[in-house]
C-alpha positions in Angstrom: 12.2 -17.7 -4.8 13.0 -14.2 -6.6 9.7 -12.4 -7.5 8.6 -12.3 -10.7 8.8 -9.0 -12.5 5.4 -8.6 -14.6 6.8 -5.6 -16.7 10.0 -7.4 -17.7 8.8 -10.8 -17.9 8.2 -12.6 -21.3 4.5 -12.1 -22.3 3.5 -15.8 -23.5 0.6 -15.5 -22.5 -3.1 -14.1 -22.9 -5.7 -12.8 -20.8 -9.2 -11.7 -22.3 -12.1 -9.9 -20.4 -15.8 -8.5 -21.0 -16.2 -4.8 -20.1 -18.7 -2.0 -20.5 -17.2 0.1 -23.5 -18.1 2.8 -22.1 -16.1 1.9 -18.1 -13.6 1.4 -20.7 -13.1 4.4 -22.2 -13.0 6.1 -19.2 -10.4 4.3 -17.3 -8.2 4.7 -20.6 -8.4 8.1 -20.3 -7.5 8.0 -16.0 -5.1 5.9 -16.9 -3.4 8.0 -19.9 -3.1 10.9 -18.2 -0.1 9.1 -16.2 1.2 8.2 -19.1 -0.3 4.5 -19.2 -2.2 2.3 -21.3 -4.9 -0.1 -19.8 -2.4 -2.6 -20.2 0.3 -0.9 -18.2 -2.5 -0.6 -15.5 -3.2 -3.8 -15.8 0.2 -5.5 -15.0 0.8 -2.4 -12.6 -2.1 -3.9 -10.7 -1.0 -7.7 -10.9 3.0 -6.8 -9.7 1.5 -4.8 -7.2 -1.0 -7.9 -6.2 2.5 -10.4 -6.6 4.3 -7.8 -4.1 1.8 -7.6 -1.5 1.0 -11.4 -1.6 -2.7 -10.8 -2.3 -4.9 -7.9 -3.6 -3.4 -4.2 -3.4 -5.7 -2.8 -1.9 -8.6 -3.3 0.9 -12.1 -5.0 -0.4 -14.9 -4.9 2.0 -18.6 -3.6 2.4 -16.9 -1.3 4.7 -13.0 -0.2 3.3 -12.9 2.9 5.7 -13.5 0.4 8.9 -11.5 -1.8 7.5 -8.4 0.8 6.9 -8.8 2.1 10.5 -8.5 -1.2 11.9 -5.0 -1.7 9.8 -3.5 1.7 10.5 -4.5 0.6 14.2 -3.1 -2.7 14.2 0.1 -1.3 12.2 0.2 1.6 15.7 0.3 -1.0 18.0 2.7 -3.1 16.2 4.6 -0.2 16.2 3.9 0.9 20.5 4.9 -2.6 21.1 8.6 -2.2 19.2 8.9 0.6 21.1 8.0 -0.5 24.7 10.3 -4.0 24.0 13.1 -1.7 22.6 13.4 -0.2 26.5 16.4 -2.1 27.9 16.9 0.0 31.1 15.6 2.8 33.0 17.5 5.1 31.3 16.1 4.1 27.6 12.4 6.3 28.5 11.9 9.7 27.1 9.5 11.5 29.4 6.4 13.0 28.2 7.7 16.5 28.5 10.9 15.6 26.9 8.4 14.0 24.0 6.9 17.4 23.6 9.7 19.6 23.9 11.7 17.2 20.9 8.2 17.3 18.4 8.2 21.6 18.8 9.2 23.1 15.5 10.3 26.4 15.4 8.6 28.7 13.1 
């Protein structure tokens, strides 16, 4: 199944919330200075939410512990591709080598 597209699909439908007019007025203006309406934000948020399979972004007590463990879960993903990608002998850079490749001249 192709994913939807919430900016170019047909709006048949309504949505209604409660919120502070005063939280309101202040994310209009975030949100207007790149050139979008709450709206916008809005269905930015939800095809962003359809995208990812869940919500966009990380909600815990804790987001910062939570993002670390990610990024490190995402390195070792990553550590492991790399060590499984080593057919032969021949496939390992050496540590020096490593170094001597990541030196940018200056």
């Amino acid at each position: 199944m192709q994913p939807l597209n919430v900016m170019n699909a047909p709006k048949t439908s309504t949505f209604q919330m409660r919120i502070n007019p005063e939280i309101k007025a202040q994310v209009e203006q975030i949100y207007e200075r790149s050139g979008l309406t709450l709206t916008d934000a809005i269905n930015c948020f939800l095809q962003q939410s359809i995208n990812v399979g869940g919500l966009p972004f990380v909600v815990t007590q804790n987001s910062q512990e939570a993002l670390r463990n990610v990024a490190i879960a995402q390195l070792m993903t990553e550590i492991r591709k790399g060590r499984d990608s080593v057919k032969s002998e021949s496939d390992w850079v050496s540590e020096e080598e490593m170094r001597a490749r990541l030196v940018i001249d200056g």
